[in-house]
N, C-alpha and C positions, 0 to 999 in steps of 0.2 A: 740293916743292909750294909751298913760302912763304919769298920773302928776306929774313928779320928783319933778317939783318945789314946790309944794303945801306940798308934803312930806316931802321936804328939809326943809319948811320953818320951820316943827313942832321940827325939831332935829336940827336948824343951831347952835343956843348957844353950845352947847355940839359938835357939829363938826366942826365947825370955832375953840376950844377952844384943841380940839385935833389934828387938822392940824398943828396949832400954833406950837403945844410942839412938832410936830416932826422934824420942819420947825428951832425949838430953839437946839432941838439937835442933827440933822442933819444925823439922822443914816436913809439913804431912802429908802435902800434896807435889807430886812431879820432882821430888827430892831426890837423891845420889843415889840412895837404892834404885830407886824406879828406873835410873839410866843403866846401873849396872846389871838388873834382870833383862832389860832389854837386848842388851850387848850379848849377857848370856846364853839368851834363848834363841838368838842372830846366828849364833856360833853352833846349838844344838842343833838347830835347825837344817843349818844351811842355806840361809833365807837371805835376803840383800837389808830388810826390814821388815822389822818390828815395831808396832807403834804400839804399845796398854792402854787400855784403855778401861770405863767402870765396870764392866760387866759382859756374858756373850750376847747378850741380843743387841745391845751399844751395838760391838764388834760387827754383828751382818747387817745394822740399817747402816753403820759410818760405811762398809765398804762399799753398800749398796748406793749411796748418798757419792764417792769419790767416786765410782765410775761414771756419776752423771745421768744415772737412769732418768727418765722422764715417763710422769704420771700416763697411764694406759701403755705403756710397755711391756709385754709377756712375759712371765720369769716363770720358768719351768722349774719341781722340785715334787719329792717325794710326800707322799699322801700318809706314807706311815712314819712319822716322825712327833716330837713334841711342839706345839703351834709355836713357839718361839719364828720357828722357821718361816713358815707362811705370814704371822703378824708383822713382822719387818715390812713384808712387799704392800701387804694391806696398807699399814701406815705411812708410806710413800707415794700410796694413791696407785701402783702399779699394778698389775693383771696378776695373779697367782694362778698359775696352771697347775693344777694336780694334779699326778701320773702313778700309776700302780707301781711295785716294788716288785724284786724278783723274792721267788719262794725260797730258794736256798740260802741266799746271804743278807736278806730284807731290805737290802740297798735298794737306792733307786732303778728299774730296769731301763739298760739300753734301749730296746725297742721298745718302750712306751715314747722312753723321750725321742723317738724319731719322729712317730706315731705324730707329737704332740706340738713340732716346730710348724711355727706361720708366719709371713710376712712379720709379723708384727711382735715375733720372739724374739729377744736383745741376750740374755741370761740365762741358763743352769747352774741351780745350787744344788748340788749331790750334799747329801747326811752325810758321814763316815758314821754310822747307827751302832751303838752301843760297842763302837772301840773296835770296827769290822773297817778296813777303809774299802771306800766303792771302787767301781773300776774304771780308774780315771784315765786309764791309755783312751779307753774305751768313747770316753767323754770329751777327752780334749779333744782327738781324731772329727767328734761331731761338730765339737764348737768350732774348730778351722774351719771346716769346712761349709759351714752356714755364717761363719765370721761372728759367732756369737761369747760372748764374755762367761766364764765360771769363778764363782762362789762358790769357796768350799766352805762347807759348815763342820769344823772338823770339834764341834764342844765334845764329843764323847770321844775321840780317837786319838789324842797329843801323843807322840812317839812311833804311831803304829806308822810301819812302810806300805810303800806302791810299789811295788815287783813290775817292772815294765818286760815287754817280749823280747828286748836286747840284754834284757839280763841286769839292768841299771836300777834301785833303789832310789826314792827320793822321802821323803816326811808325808802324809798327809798333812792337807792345810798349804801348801807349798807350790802344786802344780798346777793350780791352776791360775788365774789372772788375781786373785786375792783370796787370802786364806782366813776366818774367824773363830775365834776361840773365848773360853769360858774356862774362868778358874773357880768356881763354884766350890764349895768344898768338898761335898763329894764325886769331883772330879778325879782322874789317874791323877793330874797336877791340880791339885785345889790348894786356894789361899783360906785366911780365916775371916770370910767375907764376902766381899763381892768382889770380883775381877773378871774381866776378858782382856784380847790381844788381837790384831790385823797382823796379818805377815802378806808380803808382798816383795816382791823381785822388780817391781817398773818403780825406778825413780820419781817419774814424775807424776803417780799416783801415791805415792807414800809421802810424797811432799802434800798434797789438796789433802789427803784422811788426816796430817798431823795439824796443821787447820781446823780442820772439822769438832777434831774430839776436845780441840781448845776456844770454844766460840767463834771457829772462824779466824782467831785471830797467829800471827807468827810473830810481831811486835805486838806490843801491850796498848791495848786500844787503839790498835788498825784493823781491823773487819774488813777482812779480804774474801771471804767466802763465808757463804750461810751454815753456821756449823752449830754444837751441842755442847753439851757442860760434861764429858765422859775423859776422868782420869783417873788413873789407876793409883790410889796411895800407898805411900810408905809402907806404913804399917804391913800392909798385902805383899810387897814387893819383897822384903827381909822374909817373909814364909815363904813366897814361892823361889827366892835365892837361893834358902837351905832346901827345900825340896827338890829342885832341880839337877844336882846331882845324882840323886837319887831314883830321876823316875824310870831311866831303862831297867832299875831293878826293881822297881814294885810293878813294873810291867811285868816282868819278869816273872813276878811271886803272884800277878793275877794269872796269869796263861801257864802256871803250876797248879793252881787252883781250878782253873777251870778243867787242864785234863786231867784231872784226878775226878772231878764229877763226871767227865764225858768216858771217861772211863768205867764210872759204877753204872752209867745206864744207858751201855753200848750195847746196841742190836736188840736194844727192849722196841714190841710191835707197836707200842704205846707213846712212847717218849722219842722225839727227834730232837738232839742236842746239837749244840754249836758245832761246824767241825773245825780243828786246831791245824795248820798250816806250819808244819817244822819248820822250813824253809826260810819264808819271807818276812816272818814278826808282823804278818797285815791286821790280826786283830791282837788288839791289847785289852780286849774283857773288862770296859766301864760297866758294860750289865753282861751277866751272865743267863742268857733267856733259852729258855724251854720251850718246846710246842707240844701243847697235850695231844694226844689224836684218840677220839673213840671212849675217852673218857672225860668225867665233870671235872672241864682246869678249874671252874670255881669251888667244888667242891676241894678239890686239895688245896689251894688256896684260906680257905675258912680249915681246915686239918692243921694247914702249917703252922696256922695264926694260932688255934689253938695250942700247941704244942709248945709257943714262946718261938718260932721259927720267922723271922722276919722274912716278906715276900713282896712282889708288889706286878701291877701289870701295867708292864709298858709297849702300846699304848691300849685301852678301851674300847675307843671309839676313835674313826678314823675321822683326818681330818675333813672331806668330804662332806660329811656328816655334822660336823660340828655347826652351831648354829651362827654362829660368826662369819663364818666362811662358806655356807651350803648354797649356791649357784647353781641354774638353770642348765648351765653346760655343760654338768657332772651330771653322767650317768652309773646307777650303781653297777650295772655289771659291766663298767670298766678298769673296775678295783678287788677283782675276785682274790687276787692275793693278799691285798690289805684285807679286804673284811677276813677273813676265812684268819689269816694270824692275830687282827683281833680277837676271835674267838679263843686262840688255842693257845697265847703266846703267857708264858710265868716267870719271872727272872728272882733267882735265888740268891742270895749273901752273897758280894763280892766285891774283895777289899784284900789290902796287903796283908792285914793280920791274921787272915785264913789258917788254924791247922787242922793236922788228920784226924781228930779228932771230931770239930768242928763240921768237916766237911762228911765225915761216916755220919754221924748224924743226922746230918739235911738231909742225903745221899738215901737212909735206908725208911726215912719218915716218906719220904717222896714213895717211893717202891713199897712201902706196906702200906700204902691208900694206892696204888695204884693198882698192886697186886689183889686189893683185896674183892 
């Protein structure tokens, strides 16, 4: 699904060369690099703060933990996403509300989350879902207006924009009251490891999360706040420094990739593909997913496999459903969009190293099981 290696190969000089130096001076955790990717990604961003931290799901309980939420508080989010999302609120002891997603961009829908506000809602965490960002003019307008806090869960979408109706551009992960992220590796921006990131604009929430992801502490051995063992090391920091210039343009090379597939199975009665937005740069294509209609997606799925064609379905089973999370107060025919893209949804090879080769391939494997 993703060629690290082929990618590694283009940057190893420069990253063999920055492991080295941190390997010579041995600072591994919270070290020079880690402040100068922070700095970096402040600057990509446009962000006031940054704070790394170990991993994304660190990233959404630390933001969730600085706003202060307090156990049995509502935290509305997306039903079709990977439980990353929902486990945070669980492990906080808070309320997970899960709300159906819209059919065309699989984001979370506006009207469910209206649908879905109660006294006792504090929170919306919108997905940006497979490098799509949600529609967060859409979502802040809610949150003012019930005064309620967002968490953007932006692990699949780094770089992709928000188009607002004035015509203004901001980052996903950025606009709403705190942003989290995941450098996973095969992330758009992935380190060689584990890593995530908070971004945040309120000073005095970026002060309580840098706390947090340090035990609480700001002096060494003063415990100011109940916090966690999540920092981001060196080692991760020098990959994601040399990636970083880089990633508007393997955005780039995924959203080439992907309309050259949405192009071989355009107007098929069969096949409903992503659709690409010249305009705005709002999806940056971490997954490239497919909706089969009227035909076996498991079947082409066991074809792809056969054929050496890497595939995979994201997600199976909605979270509703899942047995971790399945509640009284979930009904199924509230979720007709989640279950029904359960059913249908395929996501195909997509990664910088993409060519047309590569993609004819996938492209005409896909169309002779579906044609046939």
């Amino acid at each position: 699904m993703v060629d690290l290696k082929s990618q590694y190969d283009k940057i190893k000089d420069q990253i063999n060369q920055s492991i080295q130096e941190v390997l010579d001076q041995t600072s591994y955790i919270n070290g020079p690099q880690v402040h100068e990717f922070q700095k970096n990604l402040e600057e990509y961003l446009g962000v006031k703060h940054v704070i790394p931290c170990a991993n994304g799901t660190d990233a959404l309980q630390i933001a969730m933990m600085g706003l202060g939420l307090k156990p049995g508080d509502e935290v509305i989010t997306a039903d079709f996403t990977f439980a990353a999302t929902v486990e945070v609120i669980a492990l906080l002891q808070l309320t997970p509300v899960l709300v159906d997603v819209d059919l065309h961009n699989m984001n979370i829908s506006i009207e469910a989350i209206k649908k879905a506000i109660t006294p006792k809602t504090k929170a919306i965490v919108p997905v940006h879902l497979f490098g799509r960002a949600a529609n967060m003019e859409a979502i802040m307008q809610i949150a003012n207006e019930h005064n309620l806090y967002v968490i953007e869960d932006n692990a699949q979408a780094i770089g992709a924009n928000c188009k607002f109706s004035d015509g203004t551009k901001r980052k996903a992960g950025t606009i709403g009251h705190v942003g989290a992220t995941s450098f996973f590796p095969s992330k758009n921006l992935g380190c060689y490891g584990d890593g995530g990131a908070i971004f945040t604009n309120d000073d005095e929430l970026a002060h309580t999360i840098r706390g947090i992801v340090n035990h609480g502490m700001y002096i060494r051995y003063y415990h100011d706040v109940v916090g966690v063992n999540s920092r981001l090391d060196s080692i991760q920091a020098v990959v994601l420094n040399a990636k970083l210039p880089l990633l508007d343009s393997y955005n780039q090379a995924r959203q080439n990739a992907a309309r050259k597939y949405s192009n071989a199975f355009e107007n098929h009665p069969n096949i409903i593909a992503p659709t690409i937005c010249e305009i705005c740069d709002c999806h940056v294509f971490h997954q490239y997913t497919l909706r089969i209609v009227g035909k076996d997606r498991d079947g082409l799925m066991k074809h792809l496999q056969e054929l050496g064609i890497p595939c995979a379905i994201y997600y199976p089973i909605p979270l509703h459903l899942q047995k971790a999370y399945q509640d009284e107060r979930y009904v199924d025919a509230d979720f007709p969009n989640t279950n029904l893209l359960c059913k249908e949804v395929i996501s195909l090879p997509m990664h910088t190293e993409l060519d047309d080769e590569q993609i004819t391939f996938i492209t005409q494997s896909v169309l002779n099981y579906i044609n046939s």
